[in-house]
BAMIGU-147363 format. One record per residue (C-alpha): x, y, z; residue number from 1. Coordinates in steps of 0.001 Angstrom, whole numbers, plus 500000, padded with zeros to 6 digits. Layout:
<tilums>
east=X&north=Y&up=Z&k=NUM;
...
</tilums>
This chain:
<tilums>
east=500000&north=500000&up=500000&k=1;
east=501385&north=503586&up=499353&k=2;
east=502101&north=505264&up=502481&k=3;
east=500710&north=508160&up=501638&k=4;
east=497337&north=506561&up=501512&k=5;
east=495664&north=506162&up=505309&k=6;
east=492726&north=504065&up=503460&k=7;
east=492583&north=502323&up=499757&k=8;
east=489368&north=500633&up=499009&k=9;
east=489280&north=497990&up=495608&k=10;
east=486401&north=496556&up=494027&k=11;
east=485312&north=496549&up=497897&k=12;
east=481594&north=493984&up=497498&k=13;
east=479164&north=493604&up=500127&k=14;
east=475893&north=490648&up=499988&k=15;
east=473648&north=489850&up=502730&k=16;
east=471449&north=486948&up=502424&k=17;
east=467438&north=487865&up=502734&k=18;
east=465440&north=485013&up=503880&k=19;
east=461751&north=485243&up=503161&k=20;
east=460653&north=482941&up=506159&k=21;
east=462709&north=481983&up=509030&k=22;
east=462584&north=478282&up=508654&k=23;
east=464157&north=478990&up=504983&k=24;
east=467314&north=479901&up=507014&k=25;
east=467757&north=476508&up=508661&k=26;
east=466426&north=474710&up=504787&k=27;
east=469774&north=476860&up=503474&k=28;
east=471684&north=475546&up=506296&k=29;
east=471051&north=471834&up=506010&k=30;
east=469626&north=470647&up=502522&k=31;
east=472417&north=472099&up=500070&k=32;
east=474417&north=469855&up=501919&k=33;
east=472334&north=467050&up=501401&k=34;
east=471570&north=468033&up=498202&k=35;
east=475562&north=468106&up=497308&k=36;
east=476113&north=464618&up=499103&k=37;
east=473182&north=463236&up=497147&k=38;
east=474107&north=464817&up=493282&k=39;
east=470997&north=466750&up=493404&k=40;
east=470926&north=470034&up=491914&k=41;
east=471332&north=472743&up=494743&k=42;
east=468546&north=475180&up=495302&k=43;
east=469052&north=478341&up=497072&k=44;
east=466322&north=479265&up=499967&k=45;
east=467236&north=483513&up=499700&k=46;
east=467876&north=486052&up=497640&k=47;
east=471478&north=488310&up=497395&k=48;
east=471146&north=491555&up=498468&k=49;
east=474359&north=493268&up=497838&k=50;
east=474784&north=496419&up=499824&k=51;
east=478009&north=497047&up=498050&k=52;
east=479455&north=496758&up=495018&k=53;
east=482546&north=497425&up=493592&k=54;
east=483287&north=500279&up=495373&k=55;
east=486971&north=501725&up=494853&k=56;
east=488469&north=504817&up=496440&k=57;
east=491766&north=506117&up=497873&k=58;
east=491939&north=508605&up=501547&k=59;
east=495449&north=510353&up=501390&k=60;
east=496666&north=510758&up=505361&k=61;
east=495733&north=513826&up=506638&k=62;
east=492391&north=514225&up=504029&k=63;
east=488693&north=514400&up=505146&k=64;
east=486181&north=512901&up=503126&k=65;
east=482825&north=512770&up=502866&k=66;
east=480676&north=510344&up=502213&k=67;
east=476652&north=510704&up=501024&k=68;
east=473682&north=509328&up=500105&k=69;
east=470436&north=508381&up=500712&k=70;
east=469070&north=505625&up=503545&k=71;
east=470333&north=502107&up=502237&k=72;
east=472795&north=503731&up=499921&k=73;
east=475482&north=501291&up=502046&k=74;
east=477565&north=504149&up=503596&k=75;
east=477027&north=502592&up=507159&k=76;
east=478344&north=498851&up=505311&k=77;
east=481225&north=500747&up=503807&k=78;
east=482279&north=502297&up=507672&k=79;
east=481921&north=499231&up=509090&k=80;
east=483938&north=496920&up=506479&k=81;
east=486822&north=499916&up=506827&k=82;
east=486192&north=499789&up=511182&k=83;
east=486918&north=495692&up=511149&k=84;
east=483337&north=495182&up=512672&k=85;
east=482246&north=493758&up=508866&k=86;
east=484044&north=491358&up=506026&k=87;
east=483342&north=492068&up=502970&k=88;
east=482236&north=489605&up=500178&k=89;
east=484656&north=490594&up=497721&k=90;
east=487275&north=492945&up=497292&k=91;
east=490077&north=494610&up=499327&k=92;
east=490442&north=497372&up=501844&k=93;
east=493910&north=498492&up=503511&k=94;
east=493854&north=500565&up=506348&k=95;
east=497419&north=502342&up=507546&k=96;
east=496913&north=503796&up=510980&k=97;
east=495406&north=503538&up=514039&k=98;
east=491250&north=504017&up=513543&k=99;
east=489025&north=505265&up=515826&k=100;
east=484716&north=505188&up=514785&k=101;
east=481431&north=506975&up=516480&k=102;
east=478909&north=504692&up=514333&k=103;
east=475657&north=503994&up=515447&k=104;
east=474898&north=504900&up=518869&k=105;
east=476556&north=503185&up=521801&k=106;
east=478259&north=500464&up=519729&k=107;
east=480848&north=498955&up=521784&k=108;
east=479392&north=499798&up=524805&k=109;
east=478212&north=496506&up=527122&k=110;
east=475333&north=498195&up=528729&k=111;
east=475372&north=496258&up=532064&k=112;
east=478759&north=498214&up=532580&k=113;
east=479422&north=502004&up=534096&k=114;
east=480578&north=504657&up=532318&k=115;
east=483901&north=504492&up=533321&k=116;
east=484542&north=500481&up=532847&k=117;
east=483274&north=501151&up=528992&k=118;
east=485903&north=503941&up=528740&k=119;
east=488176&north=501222&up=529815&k=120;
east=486832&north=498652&up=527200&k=121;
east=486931&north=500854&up=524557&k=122;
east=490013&north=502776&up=525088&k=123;
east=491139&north=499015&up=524835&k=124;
east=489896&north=498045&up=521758&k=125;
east=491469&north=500851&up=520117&k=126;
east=494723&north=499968&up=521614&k=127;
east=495342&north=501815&up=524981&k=128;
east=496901&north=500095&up=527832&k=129;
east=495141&north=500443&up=531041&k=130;
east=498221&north=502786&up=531807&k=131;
east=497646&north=504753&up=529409&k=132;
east=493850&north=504972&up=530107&k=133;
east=494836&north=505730&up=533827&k=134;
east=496537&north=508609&up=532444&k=135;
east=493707&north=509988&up=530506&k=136;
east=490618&north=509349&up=532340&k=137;
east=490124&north=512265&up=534226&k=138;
east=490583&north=514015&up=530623&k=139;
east=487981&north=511982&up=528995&k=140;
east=485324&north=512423&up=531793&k=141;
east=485501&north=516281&up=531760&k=142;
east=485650&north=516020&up=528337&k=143;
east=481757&north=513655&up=528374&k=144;
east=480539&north=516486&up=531522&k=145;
east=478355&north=513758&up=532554&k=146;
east=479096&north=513982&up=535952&k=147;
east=478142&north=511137&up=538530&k=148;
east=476850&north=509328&up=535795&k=149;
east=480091&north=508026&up=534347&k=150;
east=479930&north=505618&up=537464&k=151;
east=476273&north=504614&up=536724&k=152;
east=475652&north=501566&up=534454&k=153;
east=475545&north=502922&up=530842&k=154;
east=471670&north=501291&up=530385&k=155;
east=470631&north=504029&up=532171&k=156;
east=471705&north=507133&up=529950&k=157;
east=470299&north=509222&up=527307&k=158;
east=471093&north=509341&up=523693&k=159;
east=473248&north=512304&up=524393&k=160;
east=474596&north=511453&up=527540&k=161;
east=475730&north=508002&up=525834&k=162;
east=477563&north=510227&up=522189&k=163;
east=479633&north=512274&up=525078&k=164;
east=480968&north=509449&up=526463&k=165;
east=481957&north=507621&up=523066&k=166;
east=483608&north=511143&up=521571&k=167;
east=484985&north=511742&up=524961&k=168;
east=487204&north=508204&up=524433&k=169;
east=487697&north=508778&up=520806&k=170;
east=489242&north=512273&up=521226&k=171;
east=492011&north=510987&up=523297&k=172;
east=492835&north=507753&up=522032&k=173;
east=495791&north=509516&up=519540&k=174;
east=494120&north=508057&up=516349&k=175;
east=495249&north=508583&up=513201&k=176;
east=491557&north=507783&up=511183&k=177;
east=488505&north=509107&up=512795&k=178;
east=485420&north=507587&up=511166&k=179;
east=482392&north=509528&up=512164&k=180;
east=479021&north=508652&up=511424&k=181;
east=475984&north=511431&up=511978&k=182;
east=476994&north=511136&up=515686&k=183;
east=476758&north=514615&up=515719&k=184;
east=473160&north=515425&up=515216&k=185;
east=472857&north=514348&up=518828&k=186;
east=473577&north=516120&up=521641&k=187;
east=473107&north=519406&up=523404&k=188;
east=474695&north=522722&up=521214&k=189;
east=477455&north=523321&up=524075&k=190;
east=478614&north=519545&up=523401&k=191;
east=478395&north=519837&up=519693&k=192;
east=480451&north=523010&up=519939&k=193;
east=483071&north=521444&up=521822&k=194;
east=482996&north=518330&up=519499&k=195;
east=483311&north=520695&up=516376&k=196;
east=486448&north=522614&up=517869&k=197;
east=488553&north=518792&up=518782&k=198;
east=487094&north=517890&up=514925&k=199;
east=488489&north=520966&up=513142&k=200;
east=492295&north=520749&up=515428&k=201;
east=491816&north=516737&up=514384&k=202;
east=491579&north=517570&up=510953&k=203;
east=494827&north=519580&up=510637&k=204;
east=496524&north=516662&up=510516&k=205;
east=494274&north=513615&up=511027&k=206;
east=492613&north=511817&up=508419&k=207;
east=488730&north=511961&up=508942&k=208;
east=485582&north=509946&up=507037&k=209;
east=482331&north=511633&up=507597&k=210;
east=478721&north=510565&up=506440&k=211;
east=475706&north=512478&up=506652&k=212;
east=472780&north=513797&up=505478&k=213;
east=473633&north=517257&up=505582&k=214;
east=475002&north=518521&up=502295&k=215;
east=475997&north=521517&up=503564&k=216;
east=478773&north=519748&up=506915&k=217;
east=479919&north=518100&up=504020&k=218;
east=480721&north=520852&up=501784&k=219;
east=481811&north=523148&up=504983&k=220;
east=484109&north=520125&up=506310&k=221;
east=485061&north=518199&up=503744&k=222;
east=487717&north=518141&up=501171&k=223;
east=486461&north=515365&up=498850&k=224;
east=483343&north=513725&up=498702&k=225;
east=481833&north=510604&up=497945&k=226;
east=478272&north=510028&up=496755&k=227;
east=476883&north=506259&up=496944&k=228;
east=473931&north=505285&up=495557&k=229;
east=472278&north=501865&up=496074&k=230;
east=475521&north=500307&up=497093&k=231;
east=477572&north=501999&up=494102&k=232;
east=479702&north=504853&up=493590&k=233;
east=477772&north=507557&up=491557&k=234;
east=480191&north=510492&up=492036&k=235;
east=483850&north=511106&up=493717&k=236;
east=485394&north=514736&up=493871&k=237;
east=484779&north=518255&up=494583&k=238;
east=481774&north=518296&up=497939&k=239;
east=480189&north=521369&up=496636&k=240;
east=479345&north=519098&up=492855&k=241;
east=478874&north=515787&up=494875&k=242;
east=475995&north=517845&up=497185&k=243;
east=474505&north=519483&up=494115&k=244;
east=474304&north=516135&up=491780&k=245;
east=473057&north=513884&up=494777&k=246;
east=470234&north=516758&up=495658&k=247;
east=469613&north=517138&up=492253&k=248;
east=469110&north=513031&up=492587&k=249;
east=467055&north=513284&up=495022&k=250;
east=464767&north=516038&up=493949&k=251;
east=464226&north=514197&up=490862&k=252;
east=463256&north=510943&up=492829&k=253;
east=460424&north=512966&up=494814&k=254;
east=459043&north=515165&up=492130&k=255;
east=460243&north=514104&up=488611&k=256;
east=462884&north=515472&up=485803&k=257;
east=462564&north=519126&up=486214&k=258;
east=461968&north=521379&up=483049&k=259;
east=463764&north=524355&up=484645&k=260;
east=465785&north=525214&up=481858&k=261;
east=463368&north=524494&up=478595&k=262;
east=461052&north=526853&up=480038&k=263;
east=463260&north=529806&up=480715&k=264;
east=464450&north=529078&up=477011&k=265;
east=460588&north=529579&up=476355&k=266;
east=459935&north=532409&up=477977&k=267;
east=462753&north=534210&up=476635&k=268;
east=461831&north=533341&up=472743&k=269;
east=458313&north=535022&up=474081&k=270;
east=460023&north=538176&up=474973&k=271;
east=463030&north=538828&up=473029&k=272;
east=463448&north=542408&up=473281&k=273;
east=462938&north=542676&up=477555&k=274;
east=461387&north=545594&up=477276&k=275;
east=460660&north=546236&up=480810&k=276;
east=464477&north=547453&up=481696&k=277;
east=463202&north=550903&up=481919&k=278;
east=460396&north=549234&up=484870&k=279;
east=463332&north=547925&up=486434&k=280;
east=465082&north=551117&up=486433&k=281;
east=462578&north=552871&up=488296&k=282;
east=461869&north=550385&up=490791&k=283;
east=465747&north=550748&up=491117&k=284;
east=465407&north=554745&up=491587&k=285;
east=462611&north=554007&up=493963&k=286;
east=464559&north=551786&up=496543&k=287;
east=467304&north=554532&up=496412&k=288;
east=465182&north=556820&up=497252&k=289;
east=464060&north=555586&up=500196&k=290;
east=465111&north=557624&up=503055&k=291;
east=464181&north=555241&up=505486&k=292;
east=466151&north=551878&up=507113&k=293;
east=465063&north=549059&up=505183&k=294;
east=462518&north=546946&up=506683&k=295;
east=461260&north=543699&up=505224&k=296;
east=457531&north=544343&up=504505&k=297;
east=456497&north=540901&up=505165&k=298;
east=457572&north=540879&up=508735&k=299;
east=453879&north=541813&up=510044&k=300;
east=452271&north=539277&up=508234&k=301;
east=455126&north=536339&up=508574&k=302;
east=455497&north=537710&up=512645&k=303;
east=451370&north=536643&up=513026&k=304;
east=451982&north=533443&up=511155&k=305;
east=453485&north=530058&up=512084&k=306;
east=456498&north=530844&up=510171&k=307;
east=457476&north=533566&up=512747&k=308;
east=461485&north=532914&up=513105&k=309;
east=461517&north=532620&up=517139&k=310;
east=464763&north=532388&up=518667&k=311;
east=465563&north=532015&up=522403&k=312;
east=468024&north=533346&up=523855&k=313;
east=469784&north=531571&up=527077&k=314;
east=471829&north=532615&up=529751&k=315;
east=474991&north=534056&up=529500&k=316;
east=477541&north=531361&up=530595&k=317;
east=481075&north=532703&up=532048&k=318;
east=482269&north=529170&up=532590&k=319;
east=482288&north=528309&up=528881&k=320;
east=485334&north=527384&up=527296&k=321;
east=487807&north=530245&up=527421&k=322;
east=491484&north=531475&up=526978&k=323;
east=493567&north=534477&up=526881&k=324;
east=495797&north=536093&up=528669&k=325;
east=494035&north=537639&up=531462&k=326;
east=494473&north=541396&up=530896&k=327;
east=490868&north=541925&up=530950&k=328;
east=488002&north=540358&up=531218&k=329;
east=484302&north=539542&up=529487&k=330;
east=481988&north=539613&up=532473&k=331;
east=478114&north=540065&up=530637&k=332;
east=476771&north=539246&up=527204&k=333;
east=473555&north=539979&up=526711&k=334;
east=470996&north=540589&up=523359&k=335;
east=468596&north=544049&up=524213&k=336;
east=465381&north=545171&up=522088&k=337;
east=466004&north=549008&up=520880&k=338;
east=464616&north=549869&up=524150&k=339;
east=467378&north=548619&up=526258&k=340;
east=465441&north=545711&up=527441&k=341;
east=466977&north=542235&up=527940&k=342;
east=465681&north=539719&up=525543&k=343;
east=464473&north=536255&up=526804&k=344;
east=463228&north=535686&up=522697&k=345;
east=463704&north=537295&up=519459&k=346;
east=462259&north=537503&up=516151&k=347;
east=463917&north=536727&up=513513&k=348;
east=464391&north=539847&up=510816&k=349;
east=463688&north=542764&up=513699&k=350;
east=466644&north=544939&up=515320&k=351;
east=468468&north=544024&up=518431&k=352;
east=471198&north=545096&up=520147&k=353;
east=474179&north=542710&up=521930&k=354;
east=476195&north=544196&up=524562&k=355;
east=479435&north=542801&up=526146&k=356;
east=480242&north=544096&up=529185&k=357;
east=483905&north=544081&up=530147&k=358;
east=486652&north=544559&up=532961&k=359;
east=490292&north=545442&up=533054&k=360;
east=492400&north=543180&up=535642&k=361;
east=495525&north=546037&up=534395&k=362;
east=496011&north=548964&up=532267&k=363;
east=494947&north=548324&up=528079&k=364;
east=495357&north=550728&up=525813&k=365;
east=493215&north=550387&up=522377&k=366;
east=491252&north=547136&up=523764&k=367;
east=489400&north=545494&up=521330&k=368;
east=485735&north=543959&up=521317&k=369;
east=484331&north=541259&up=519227&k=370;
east=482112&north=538569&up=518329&k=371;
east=480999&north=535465&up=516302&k=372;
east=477518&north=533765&up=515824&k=373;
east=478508&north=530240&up=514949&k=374;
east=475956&north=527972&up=513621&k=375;
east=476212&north=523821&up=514758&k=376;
east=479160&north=522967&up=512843&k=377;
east=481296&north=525763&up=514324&k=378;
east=481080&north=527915&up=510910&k=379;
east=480631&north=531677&up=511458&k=380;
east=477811&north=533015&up=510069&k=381;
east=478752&north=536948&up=510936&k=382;
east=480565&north=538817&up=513152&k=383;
east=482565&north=541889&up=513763&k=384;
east=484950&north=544035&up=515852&k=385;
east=485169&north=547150&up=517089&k=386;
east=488901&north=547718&up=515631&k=387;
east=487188&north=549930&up=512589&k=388;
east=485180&north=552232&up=515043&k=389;
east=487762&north=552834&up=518084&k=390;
east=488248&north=556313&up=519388&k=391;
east=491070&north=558491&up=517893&k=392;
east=493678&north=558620&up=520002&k=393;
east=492828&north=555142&up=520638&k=394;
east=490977&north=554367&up=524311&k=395;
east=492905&north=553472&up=527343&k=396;
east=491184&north=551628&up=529976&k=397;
east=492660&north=551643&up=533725&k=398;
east=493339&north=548719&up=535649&k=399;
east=489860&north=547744&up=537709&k=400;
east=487624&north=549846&up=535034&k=401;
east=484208&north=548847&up=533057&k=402;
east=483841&north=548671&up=529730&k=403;
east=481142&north=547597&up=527014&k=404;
east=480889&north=547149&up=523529&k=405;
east=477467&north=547387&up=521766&k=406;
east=476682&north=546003&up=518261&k=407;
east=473172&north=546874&up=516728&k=408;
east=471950&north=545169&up=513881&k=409;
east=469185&north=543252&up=512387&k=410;
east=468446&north=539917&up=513766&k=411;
east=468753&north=537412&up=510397&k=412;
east=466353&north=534697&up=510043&k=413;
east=468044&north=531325&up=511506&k=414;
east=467041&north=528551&up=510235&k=415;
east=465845&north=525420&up=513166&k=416;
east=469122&north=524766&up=515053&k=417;
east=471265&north=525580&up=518047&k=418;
east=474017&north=528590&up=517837&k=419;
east=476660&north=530296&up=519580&k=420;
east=477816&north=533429&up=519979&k=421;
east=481280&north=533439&up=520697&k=422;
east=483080&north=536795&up=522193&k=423;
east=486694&north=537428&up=522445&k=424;
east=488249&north=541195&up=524399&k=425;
east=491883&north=541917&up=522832&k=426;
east=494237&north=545112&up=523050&k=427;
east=496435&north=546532&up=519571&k=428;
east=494942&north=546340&up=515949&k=429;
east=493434&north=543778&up=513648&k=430;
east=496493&north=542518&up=512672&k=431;
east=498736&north=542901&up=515693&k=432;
east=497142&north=542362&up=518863&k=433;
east=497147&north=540504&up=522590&k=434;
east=494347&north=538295&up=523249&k=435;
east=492972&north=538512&up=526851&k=436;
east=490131&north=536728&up=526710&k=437;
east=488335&north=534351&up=524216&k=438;
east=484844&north=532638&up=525260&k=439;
east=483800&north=530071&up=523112&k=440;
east=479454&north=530035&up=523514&k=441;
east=479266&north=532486&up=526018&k=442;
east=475867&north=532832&up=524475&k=443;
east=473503&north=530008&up=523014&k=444;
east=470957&north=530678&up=521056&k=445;
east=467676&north=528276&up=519529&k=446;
east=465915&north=528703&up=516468&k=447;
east=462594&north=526944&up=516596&k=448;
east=461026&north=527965&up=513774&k=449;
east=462438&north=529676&up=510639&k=450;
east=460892&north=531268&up=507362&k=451;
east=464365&north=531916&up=505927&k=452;
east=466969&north=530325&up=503522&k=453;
east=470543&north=529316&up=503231&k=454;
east=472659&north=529615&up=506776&k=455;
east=470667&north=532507&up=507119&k=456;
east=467889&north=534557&up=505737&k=457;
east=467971&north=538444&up=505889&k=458;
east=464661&north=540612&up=505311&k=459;
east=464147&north=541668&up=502284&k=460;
east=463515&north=545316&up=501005&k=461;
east=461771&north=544463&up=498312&k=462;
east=459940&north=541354&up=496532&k=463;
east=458003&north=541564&up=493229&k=464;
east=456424&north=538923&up=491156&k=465;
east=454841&north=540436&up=487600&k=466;
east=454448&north=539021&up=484589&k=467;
east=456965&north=540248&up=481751&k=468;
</tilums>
């Protein structure tokens, strides 16, 4: 195998046997044999379904790939033949590194067992001594934050209480192939946040196979993609054309061939001459005009709807994951209506503001205030800093002294989902500063309900349908 490969795949074939009747199982078990021994002709009692076939790929160490497709596509098969927990029917598969897998939910664990005797089993199967799991355990449990419950038998946990525990043991096992299977639609947003931040540092220089539904993890995460399709390989390369050919797949499935393009050929031979750029024009004139701030005119009819884009807003959290070097402090974070008012909920598409209240532990001179809102993957959806705005001669802040930053702006609609809002306090510039303090989801917020698009949906100033 080359070395630079961590995983190479050939002609890699998959069949179950599917038995119509249970007693057809023992029939397929005992009268072939017969049948043989006598110099009858050998009847079958099942049919082959082959959940792969001939599927060949390459991972290069230190690549992530995705891999996609729809329910019984065989992406689960294909983890498990490259995880050792499956043997293929045909083909080969070499594997060059240690691997570590989140499949399906608490495989691996023996239920009967606590929490910390199945970090023990599994840190073993993936090739820890019990020295070496000594040396980590304390790591790996505040790493879960399930508390008392890692010495509780593991029957008695939640779904999301039992994915802590099995990320906890795979981040610290040192392993060079992390196999990850939609592990991380479960879980609290905190935990997912935390998960996304050990993925992304694993993926520097790891080598990482992720399946899932969700086109868009795979296009933010993932390098190369993979598309399988009833146990074959439809499409392998770039994630952004693998997502758009398997949704365009899949849309075609539900509804039929689409006809996009022959009938905007059509209605262009009906109206060659597009006279209506002078309508345009004006309705162009017309928004510039306004003297207003925009305001999406739908907002009182959507707001009295059910697609109302309600978001809650939780606590601020000071113990949150943090770093820095301790000039100053973030000690509030907070989201305010225009009125000043603290905000328990907010609509998507109306204005808010979010203050971050501050303290200097010494003397800074230019400090500077920012934030993220990170959706669940750990992308930022927008942000920004008060570098661009800071009083000339820059301000200086004495040692014990308050601060705040405030950022107004239009909530955007969020589509359904957990988020963060992550808020850092530095001193200097931009591109030369000291960071003092950086807290990762100081703020989570929940979108319940969403009438938007894309990562997220801003209001609209103006939306026309005429006919040409």
């Amino acid at each position: 195998m080359c070395s630079e490969n961590a995983i190479r795949v050939e002609a890699l074939s998959k069949c179950y046997p599917i038995y119509a009747r249970p007693g057809d199982r023992l029939k397929q078990f005992v009268l072939p044999r017969l049948q043989q021994g006598l110099g009858w002709q050998q009847k079958r009692y099942f049919r082959e379904f082959w959940a792969l076939q001939e599927v060949s790929f390459e991972v290069a160490r230190g690549e992530t790939v995705g891999i996609i497709g729809r329910n019984g596509s065989g992406k689960s098969t294909l983890l498990q033949i490259i995880c050792g927990t499956l043997q293929p029917s045909g083909g080969r598969i070499e594997v060059n590194g240690r691997v570590a897998a989140l499949l399906e939910l608490g495989s691996g664990f023996n239920p009967e067992f606590t929490g910390r005797e199945n970090v023990y089993l599994n840190a073993a199967v993936l090739g820890l001594s019990k020295a070496e799991v000594d040396q980590r355990f304390e790591a790996i449990a505040a790493f879960a934050d399930i508390g008392t419950f890692i010495e509780q038998p593991v029957k008695m946990y939640s779904s999301g209480m039992m994915v802590r525990l099995a990320f906890a043991v795979i981040a610290h096992v040192d392993a060079d192939i992390l196999v990850i299977d939609e592990a991380l639609a479960v879980g609290d947003a905190f935990f997912t946040q935390k998960c996304m931040r050990f993925l992304r540092r694993f993926m520097e220089t790891g080598t990482v196979l992720f399946v899932s539904h969700d086109t868009g993890a795979v296009i933010n995460l993932c390098q190369r993609a993979i598309w399988l399709d009833r146990g074959r390989t439809r499409f392998q390369g770039a994630p952004k054309e693998a997502a758009q050919l398997y949704l365009a797949e899949l849309f075609e499935a539900r509804q039929g061939e689409t006809t996009l393009e022959s009938s905007e050929r059509e209605a262009r031979s009906t109206d060659p001459d597009r006279a209506d750029d002078d309508q345009a024009g004006g309705r162009v004139a017309k928004a510039q005009a306004r003297l207003q701030p925009p305001r999406d005119m739908r907002l009182d009819f959507i707001n009295a709807t059910v697609y109302r884009n309600d978001i809650e807003v939780f606590s601020f959290n000071p113990d949150a994951a943090q770093f820095g070097q301790g000039g100053g402090q973030v000690t509030e974070v907070r989201l305010l209506d225009e009125a000043g008012q603290p905000l328990a909920w907010v609509v998507g598409g109306e204005r808010v503001i979010l203050e971050i209240d501050c303290r200097a532990q010494k003397a800074l001179f230019s400090p500077i205030v920012g934030f993220y809102l990170l959706d669940r993957l750990g992308q930022a959806l927008f942000g920004d800093n008060t570098a661009r705005f800071s009083q000339r001669p820059p301000l200086s802040i004495a040692a014990g002294e308050a601060f705040m930053a405030a950022f107004t702006f239009q909530m955007p609609f969020l589509p359904m989902g957990d988020y963060a809002v992550t808020v850092a306090l530095a001193e200097g510039t931009n591109d030369d500063h000291v960071q003092h303090h950086w807290l990762h989801d100081a703020l989570i917020v929940k979108s319940h309900c969403s009438s938007g698009f894309g990562l997220i949906g801003i209001p609209m100033e103006h939306i026309e349908l005429v006919p040409r």
